[in-house]
C-alpha positions in Angstrom: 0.0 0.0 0.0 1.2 3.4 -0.8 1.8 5.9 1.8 0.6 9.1 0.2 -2.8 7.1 -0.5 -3.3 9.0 3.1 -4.3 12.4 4.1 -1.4 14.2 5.4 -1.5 13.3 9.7 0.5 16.1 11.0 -0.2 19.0 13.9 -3.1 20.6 12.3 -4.9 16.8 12.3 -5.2 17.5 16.2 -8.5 18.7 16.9 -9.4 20.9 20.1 -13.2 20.7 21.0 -14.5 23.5 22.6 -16.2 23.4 25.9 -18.9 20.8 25.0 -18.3 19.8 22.0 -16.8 16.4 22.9 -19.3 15.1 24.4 -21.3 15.8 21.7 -19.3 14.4 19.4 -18.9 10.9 21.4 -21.4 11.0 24.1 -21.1 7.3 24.4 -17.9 8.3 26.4 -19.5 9.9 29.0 -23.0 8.5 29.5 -21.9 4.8 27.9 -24.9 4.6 24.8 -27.3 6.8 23.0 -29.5 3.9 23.2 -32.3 4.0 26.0 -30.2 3.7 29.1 -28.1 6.6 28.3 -30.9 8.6 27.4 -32.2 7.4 31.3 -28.7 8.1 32.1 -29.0 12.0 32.0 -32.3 11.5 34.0 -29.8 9.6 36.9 -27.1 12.2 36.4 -29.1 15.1 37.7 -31.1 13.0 40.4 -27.9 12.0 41.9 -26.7 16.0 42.1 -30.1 16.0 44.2 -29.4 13.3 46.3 -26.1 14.5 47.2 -27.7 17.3 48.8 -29.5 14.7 50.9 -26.3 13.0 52.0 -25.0 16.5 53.0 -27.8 16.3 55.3 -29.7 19.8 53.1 -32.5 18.1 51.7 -35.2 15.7 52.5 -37.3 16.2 49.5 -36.2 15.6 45.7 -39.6 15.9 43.3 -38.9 14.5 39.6 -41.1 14.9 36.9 -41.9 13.9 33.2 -43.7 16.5 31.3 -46.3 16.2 29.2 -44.0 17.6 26.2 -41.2 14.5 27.0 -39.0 17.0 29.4 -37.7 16.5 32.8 -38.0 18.2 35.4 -36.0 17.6 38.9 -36.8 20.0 41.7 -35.0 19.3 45.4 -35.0 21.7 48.8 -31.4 21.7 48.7 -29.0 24.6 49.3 -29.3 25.5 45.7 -26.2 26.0 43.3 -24.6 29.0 44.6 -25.7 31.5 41.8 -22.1 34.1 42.9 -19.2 34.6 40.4 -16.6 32.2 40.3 -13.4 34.1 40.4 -11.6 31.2 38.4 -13.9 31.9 35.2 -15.5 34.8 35.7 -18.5 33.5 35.4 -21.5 32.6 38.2 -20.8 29.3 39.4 -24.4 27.7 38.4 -23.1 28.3 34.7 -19.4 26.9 35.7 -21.7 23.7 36.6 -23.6 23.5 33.7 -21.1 24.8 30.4 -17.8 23.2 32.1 -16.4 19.8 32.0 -15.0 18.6 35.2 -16.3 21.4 37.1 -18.4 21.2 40.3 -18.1 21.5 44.2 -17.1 17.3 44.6 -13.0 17.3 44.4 -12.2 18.8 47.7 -13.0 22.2 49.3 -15.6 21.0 51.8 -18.4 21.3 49.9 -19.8 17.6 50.1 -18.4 14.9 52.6 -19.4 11.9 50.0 -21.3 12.0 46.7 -22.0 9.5 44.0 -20.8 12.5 41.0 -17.7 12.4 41.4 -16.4 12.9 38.4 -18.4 16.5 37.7 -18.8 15.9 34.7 -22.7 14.8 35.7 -24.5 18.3 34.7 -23.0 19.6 32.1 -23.3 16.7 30.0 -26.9 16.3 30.7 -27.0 19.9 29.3 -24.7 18.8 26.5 -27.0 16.3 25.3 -29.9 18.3 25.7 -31.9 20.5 22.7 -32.5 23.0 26.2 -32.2 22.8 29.8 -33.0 25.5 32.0 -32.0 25.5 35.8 -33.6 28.0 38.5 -32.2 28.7 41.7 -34.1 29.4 44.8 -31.6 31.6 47.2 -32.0 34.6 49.7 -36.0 35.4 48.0 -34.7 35.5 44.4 -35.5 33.2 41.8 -32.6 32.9 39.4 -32.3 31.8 36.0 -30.9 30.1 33.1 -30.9 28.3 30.0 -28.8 26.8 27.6 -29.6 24.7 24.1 -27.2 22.4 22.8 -24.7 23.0 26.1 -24.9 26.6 24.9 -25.8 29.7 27.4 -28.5 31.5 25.6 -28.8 34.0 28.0 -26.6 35.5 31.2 -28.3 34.3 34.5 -31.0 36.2 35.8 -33.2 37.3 38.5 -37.0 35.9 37.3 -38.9 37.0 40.6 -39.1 36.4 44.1 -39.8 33.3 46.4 -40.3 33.0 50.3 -36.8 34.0 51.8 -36.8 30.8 53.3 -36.9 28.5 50.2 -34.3 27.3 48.7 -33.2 24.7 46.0 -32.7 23.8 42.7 -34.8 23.0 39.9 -33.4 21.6 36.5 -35.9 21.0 33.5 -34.4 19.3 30.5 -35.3 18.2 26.5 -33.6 15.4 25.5 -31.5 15.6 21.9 -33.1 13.9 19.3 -30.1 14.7 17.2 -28.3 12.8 19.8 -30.6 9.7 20.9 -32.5 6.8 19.7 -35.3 7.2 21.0 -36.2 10.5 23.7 -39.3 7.8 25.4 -38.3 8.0 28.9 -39.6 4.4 30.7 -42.0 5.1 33.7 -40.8 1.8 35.3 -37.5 1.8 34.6 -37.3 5.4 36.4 -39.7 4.0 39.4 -37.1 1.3 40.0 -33.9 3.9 40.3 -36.3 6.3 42.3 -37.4 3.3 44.6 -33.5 2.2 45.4 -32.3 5.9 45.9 -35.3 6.3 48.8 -34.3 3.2 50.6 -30.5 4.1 50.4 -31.0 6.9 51.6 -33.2 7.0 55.0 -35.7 9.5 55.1 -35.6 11.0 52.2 -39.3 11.3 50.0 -38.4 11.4 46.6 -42.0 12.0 44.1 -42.0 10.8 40.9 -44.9 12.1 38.5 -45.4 10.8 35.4 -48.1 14.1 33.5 -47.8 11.9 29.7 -51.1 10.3 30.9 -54.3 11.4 31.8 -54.7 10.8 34.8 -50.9 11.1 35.5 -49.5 8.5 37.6 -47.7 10.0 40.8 -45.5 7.6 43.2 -44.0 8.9 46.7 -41.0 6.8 47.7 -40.2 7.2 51.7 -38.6 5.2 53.6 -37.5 5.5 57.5 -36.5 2.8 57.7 -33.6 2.4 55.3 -31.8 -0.7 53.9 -33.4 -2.4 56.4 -37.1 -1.7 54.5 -35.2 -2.9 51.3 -34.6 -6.2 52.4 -38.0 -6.2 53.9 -39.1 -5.4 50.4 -36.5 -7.7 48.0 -37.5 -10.7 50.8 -41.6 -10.2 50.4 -41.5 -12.8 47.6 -40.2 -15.0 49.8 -40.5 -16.7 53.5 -38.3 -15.3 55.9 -36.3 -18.0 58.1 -36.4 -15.7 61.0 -38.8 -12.3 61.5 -35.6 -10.3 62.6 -33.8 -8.1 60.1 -30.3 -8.0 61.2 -29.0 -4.6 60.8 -25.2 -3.4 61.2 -23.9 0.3 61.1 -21.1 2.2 61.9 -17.7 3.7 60.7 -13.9 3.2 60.6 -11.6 4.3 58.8 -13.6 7.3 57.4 -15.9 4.9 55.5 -19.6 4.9 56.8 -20.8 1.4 56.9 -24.5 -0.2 56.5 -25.4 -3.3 56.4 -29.1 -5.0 56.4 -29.7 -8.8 55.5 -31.9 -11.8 56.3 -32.3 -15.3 54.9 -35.0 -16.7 53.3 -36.2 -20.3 53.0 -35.0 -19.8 48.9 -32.1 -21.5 47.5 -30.2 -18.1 46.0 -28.3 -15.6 47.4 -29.5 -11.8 46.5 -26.3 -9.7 47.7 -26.4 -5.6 46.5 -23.7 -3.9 46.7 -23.9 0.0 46.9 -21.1 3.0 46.9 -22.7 6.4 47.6 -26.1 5.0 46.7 -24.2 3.6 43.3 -24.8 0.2 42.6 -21.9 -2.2 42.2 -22.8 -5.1 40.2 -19.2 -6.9 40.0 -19.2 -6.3 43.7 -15.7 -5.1 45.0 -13.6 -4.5 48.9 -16.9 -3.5 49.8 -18.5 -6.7 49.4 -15.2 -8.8 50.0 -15.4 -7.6 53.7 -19.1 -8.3 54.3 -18.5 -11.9 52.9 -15.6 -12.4 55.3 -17.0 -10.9 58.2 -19.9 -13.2 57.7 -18.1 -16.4 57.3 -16.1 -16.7 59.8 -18.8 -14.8 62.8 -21.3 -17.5 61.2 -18.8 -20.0 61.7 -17.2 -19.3 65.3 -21.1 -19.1 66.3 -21.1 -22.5 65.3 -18.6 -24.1 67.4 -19.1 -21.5 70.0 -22.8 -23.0 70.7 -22.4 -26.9 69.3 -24.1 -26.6 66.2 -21.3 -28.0 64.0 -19.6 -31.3 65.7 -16.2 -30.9 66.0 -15.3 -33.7 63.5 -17.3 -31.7 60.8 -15.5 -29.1 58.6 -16.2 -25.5 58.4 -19.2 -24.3 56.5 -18.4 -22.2 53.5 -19.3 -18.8 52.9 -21.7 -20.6 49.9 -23.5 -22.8 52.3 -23.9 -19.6 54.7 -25.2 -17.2 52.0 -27.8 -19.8 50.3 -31.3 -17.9 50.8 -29.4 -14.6 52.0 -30.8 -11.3 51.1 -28.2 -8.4 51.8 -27.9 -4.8 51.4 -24.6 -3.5 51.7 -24.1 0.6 51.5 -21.1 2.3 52.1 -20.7 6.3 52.2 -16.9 7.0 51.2 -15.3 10.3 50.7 -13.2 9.5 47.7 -14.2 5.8 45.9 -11.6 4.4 43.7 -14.0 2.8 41.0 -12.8 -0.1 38.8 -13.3 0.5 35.2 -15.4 3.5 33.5 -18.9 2.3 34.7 -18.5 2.0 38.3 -18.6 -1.7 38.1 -16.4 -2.2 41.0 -15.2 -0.8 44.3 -11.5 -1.0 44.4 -10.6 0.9 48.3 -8.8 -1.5 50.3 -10.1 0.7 53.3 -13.7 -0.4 52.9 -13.1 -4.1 53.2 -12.0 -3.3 56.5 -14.1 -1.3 57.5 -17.3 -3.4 56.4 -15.6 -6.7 58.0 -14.7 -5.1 61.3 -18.6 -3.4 61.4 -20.4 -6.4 60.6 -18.1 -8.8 62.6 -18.5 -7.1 65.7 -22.4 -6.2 65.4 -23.1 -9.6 63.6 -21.5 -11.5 66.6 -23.2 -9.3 69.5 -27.0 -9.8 67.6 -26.4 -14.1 67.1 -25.4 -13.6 70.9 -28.6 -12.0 71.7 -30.6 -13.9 69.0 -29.9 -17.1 69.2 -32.9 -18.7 67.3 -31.8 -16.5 64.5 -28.4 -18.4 64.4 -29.7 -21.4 64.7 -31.9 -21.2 61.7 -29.2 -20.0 59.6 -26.8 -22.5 60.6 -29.2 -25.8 60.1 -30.5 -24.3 56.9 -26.4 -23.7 56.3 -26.2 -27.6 57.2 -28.3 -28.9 54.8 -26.7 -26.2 51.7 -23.5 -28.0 52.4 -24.7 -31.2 52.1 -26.4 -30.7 49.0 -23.5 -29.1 48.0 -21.2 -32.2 48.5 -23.8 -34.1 46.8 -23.8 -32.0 43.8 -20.1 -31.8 43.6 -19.9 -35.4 43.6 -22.7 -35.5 40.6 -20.4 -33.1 38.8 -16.9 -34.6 39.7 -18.6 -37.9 38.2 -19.9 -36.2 35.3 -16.6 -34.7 34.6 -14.5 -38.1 34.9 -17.2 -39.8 32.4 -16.6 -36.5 30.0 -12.8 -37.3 30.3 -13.6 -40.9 29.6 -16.0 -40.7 26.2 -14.4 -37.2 25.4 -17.3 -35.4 26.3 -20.3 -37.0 24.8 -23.1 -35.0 23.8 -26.6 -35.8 25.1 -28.0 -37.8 22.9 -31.2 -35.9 21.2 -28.9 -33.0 20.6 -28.7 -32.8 16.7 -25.8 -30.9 16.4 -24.3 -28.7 13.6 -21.2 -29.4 11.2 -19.7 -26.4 11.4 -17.1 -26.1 14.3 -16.7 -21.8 15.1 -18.7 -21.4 17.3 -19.4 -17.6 16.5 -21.0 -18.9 13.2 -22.9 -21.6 15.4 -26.5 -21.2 17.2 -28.4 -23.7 19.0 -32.4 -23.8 19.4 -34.0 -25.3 22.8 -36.9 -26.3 21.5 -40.1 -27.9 24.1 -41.2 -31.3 23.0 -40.3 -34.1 20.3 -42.5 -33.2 17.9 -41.5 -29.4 17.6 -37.6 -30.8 17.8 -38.6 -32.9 14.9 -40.1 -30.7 12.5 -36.9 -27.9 13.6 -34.6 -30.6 13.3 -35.9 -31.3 9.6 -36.2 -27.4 8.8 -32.9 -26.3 10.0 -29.9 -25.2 8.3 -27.3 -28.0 9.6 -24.1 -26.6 9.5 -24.8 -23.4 11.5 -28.2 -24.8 14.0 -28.4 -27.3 16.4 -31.4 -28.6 18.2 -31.8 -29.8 21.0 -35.5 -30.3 22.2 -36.4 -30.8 25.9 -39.4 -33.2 26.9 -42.2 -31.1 28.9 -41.3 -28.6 31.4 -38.0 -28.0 32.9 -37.0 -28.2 36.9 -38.3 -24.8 38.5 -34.2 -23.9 39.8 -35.9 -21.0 41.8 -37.4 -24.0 44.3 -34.5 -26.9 43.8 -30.9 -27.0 46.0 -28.0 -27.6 43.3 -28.1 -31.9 44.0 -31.8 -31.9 42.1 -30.4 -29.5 39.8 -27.5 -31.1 39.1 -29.7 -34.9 38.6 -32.4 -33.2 36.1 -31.5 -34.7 33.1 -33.1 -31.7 31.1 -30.7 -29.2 32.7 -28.2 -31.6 32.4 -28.2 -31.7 28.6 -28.3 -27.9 28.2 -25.6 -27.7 30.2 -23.4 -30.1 28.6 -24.6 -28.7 24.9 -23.4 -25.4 25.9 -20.2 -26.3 27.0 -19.7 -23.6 29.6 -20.1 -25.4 33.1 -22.6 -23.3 35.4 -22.0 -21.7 39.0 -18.1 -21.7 39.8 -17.3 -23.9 36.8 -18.9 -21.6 34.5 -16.1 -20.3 31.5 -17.6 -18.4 28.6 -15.1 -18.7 26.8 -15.7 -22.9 26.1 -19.5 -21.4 25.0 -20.0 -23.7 21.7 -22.7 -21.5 20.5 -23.3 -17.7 19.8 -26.6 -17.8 19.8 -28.8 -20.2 22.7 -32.3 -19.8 21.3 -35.5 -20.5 23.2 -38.2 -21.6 20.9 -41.8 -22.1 22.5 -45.0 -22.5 21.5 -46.7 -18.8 21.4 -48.7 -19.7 24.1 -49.5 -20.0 28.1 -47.7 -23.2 28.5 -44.9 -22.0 25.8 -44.3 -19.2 28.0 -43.9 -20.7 30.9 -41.6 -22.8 29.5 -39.7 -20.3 28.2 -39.9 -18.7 31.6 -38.4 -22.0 33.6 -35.3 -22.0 30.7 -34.8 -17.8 31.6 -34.9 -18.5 35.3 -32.2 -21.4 34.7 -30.2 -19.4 32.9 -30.3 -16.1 35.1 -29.7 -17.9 37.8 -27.0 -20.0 36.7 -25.2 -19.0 33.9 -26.0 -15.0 33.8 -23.2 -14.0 31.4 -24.6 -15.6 28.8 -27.3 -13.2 29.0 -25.2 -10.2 29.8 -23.0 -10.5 27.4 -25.9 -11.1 24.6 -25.9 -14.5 23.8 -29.5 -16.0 24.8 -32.9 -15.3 22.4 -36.5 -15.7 22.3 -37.6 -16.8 18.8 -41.0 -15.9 17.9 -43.1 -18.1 15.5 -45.9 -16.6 14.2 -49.3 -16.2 15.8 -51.0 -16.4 12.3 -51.2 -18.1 8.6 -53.5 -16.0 6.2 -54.0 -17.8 3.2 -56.1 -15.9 0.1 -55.8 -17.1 -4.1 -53.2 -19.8 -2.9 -51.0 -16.9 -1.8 -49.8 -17.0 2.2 -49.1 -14.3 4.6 -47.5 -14.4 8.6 -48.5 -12.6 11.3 -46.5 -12.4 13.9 -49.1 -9.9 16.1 -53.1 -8.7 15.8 -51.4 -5.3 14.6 -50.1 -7.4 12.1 -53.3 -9.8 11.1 -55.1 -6.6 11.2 -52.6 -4.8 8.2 -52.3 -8.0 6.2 -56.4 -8.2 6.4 -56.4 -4.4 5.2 -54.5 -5.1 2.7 -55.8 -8.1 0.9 -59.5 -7.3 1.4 -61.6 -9.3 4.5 -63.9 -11.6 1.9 -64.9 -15.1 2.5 -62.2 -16.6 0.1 -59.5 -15.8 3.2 -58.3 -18.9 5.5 -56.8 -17.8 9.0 -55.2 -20.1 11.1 -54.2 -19.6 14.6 -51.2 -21.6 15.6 -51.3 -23.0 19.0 -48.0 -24.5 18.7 -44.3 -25.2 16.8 -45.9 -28.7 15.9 -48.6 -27.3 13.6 -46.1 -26.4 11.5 -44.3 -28.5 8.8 -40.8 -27.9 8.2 -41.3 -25.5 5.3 -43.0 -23.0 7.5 -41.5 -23.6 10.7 -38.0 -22.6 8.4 -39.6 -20.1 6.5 -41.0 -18.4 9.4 -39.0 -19.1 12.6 -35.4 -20.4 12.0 -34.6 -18.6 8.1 -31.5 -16.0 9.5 -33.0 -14.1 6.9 -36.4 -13.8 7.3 -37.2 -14.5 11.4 -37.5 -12.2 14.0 -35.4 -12.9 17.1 -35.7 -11.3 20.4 -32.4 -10.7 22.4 -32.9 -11.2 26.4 -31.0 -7.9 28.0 -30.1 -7.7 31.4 -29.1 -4.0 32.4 -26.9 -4.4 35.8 -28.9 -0.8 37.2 -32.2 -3.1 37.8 -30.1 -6.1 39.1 -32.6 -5.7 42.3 -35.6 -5.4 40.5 -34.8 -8.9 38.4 -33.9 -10.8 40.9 -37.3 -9.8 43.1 -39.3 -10.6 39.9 -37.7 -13.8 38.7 -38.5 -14.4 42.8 -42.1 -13.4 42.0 -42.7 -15.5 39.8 -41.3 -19.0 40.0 -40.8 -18.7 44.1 -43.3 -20.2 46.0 -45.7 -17.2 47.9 -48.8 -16.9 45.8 -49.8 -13.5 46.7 -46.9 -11.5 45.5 -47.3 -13.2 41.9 -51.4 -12.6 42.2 -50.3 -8.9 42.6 -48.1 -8.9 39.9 -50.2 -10.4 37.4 -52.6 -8.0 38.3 -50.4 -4.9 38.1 -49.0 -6.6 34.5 -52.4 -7.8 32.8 -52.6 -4.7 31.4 -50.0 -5.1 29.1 -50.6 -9.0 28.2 -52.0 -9.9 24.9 -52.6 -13.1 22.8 -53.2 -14.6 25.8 -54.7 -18.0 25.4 -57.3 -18.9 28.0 
């Protein structure tokens, strides 16, 4: 290749963006997508400036709204940005917050003890990504004023009137950029669930969240007195407590405020949150690290203090102790060392410390003066462990006959020629005769098929032994390749696509449903990392003149009927199920790369709570909760079969 086929890369090839204009250029930088959870991103960004004002201990009430025009509009009691000049720009520090990069009252100077912006970067590229955004201040009976389009100031700031002297605050109403995002449809829910967590992390503070795109407009209040504690009231009401206590540790050390709140439940999974200045965590971190061996070894010491474990019996592991546990972990820090760009993961040796000294010395005095609830959690630890042995010898077994026959494949898997496993896919298809007809349609050097016979174990209500003995899970795990739990390595996944194919009805569903909970539960990278898909067959054949049409919705039938004309000459068929079709259509329609539609299962790490408490929900065992949610969620249901 020739060298002057280039344009010339010398010093003038070095661009300088101006004040915004890099994050308008790549805004995935700063708020990680222009997809729909950066777009709720600039919602969080603002809320959090809010909330801050709460941990300073200067507001108790943070009101967020979505206009009827698609805005936002946060309004808290703080004490208001401070609207003087600031000497280092010249300019009044409100538009130092708003036009500046890296500019804000969180990297020293005493203005905020701990705060989840750190990196001040939060407002102004909310205002970056914004077609306007306008920000009044409340102070000393003035209302000021300003706003700004595109990150730009449109006008200097401004006294608009005059409020009670003793209000103060901030309000901050924003338009998203269509120029900028996807889609500018802010999700009610997925706002409700941030809004919900923010309240409980942070005790006594009402946040309201109105919703005015509806008539009537739907208004939640989220307050909570009682803290983390009412969290893991809230994440366990799925499920049966083992113990009516909520044990509850808090204190600091080391300049790291510590709170801790947990309880077991008579489930079979742990549900551990992790939490940084009311940040979530998902990978966990020091943090979490000191919480799980603080609760170990008090668990443990407990247990030969009192008898509970004979002497000739090992240790319990931190597994076994944390099978059924619910925990809420919070720590307040003043400056959090954040593993990678997204906050993933606490790196501050201090906290680990500081959360195993906490929680070892409270955990020990409440077992003390609890005793039933220790002795709950230690026989339900008992019976983890030996379920645990049971399943590892299962798996060692498993493992030595894989060595042995060089890993056999189960048996009804009909697997595909080709050996990359990028170009590969494989469809878990419900019952023989479905598995037939895909195994006939499919494309056999890219699809495999491997059909399960009637519904899978419920994982949400089995220990790992059962789990381990269901031959069903047994031959999904061993088609993927992976391993589950401790074993699991994505990088042995055989297939790039795992594809659940149902019948598009109840039962179809539900099976689908008992695959998603096996898979969350046990193997979620596969699902973070975008690897697991719904197929969806069609609900409808429309055949007119010997020519055919799908429909894959009503909408759809509805169109289609529009189109060709309802007469008597058309033939509509309702499928029920994969096995009405023959191979021809079940390609044509389902499998064809070409021509199907495929839905990708997300998992987005800012609702880990809220998943886990619905996957709880609805395969656990309380009826009630479910009843309630089905209730709250018919609204949205359709083709249901009854």
């Amino acid at each position: 290749m020739n060298i002057e086929d280039h344009e010339e890369y010398g010093a003038d090839q070095i661009q300088i963006l101006k004040g915004l204009e890099a994050v308008r250029k790549r805004p995935g930088m700063y708020i990680g997508s222009t997809s729909a959870r950066g777009l709720h991103h600039l919602v969080y960004e603002i809320v959090d400036n809010s909330v801050d004002e709460a941990l300073a201990g200067t507001c108790d009430h943070i009101e967020v709204t979505i206009n009827a025009d698609g805005s936002v509009t946060v309004q808290d009691n703080g004490r208001g940005i401070p609207v003087g000049i600031n000497h280092q720009s010249g300019k009044p520090a409100v538009e130092v917050v708003f036009t500046i990069l890296h500019a804000g009252g969180k990297f020293g100077g005493g203005g905020y003890k701990v705060s989840g912006g750190l990196h001040g970067v939060g407002a102004s590229v909310v205002n970056a990504l914004s077609e306007w955004l306008e920000v009044q201040i409340y102070h000393d009976g003035k209302i000021y004023q300003q706003r700004y389009e595109r990150g730009k100031t449109m006008y200097k700031l401004k006294i608009v009137g005059d409020c009670d002297p003793e209000r103060h605050g901030t309000t901050v109403t924003f338009f998203p950029d269509r120029e900028i995002f996807d889609d500018i449809h802010f999700d009610y829910d997925t706002l409700k669930t941030r809004f919900r967590e923010i309240a409980f992390l942070t005790k006594g503070l009402k946040i309201t969240f109105t919703d005015k795109r509806e008539d009537p407009e739907k208004v939640r209040v989220f307050h909570y007195e009682g803290g983390i504690k009412e969290f893991v009231q809230y994440l366990n009401r799925s499920s049966t407590p083992l113990y009516p206590q909520i044990i509850y540790c808090e204190g600091e050390k080391d300049g790291v405020l510590v709170e801790v709140a947990m309880q077991h439940n008579d489930g079979y999974t742990e549900n551990t949150l992790g939490f940084v200045n009311n940040i979530i965590t998902p990978e966990g971190g020091m943090h979490v690290e000191g919480f799980r061996a603080a609760l170990t070894k008090t668990f443990n010491d407990y247990a030969r203090k009192n008898k509970l474990l004979k002497d000739s019996e090992p240790n319990l592991s931190g597994e076994d102790i944390r099978e059924g546990l619910t925990a809420v972990i919070s720590v307040k820090i003043a400056d959090p060392q954040f593993e990678g760009q997204t906050k993933q993961k606490l790196g501050n040796a201090e906290a680990r410390g500081a959360v195993n000294s906490v929680v070892s010395d409270q955990l020990t005095l409440f077992l003390e003066q609890n005793p039933n609830v220790g002795k709950a959690a230690i026989d339900k630890s008992i019976l983890a462990k030996r379920a645990r042995d049971a399943a590892k010898k299962a798996r060692d077994l498993t493992r030595r006959k894989s060595a042995l026959d060089g890993m056999s494949l189960p048996g009804k898997l009909a697997d595909c020629t080709d050996k990359d496993p990028k170009k590969c896919e494989i469809f878990i298809v419900e019952g023989d005769s479905a598995g037939g007809s895909a195994k006939t349609a499919r494309s056999r050097a890219t699809q495999a098929i491997l059909p399960l016979r009637g519904k899978i174990l419920n994982v949400e209500k089995a220990r790992l032994d059962r789990i381990y003995g269901n031959a069903e899970i047994k031959a999904m795990i061993t088609a993927f390749g992976t391993g589950i739990h401790e074993d699991f390595d994505i990088t042995k996944l055989r297939y790039d696509k795992i594809i659940i194919m149902t019948d598009a009805d109840v039962d179809g569903a539900h099976i689908a449903t008992l695959m998603l909970t096996f898979l969350y539960r046990f193997m979620p990278e596969l699902i973070k990392q975008g690897h697991v898909y719904l197929a969806m067959p069609p609900l409808y054949k429309v055949e007119k003149n010997k020519k055919v049409w799908y429909a894959y919705s009503d909408a759809e039938l509805d169109k289609i009927m529009q189109e060709i004309g309802r007469d008597q000459n058309n033939k509509v068929q309702r499928y029920k199920g994969l096995g009405e079709m023959d191979a021809d259509q079940l390609w044509e329609t389902t499998m064809d790369p070409e021509r199907r539609i495929l839905k990708r299962v997300n998992m987005d790490d800012d609702s880990a709570s809220e998943i886990d408490l619905t996957f709880t929900t609805l395969m656990g065992d309380k009826v009630e909760p479910r009843r309630e949610f089905i209730e709250e969620n018919a609204k949205y249901v359709t083709n249901l079969d009854v």
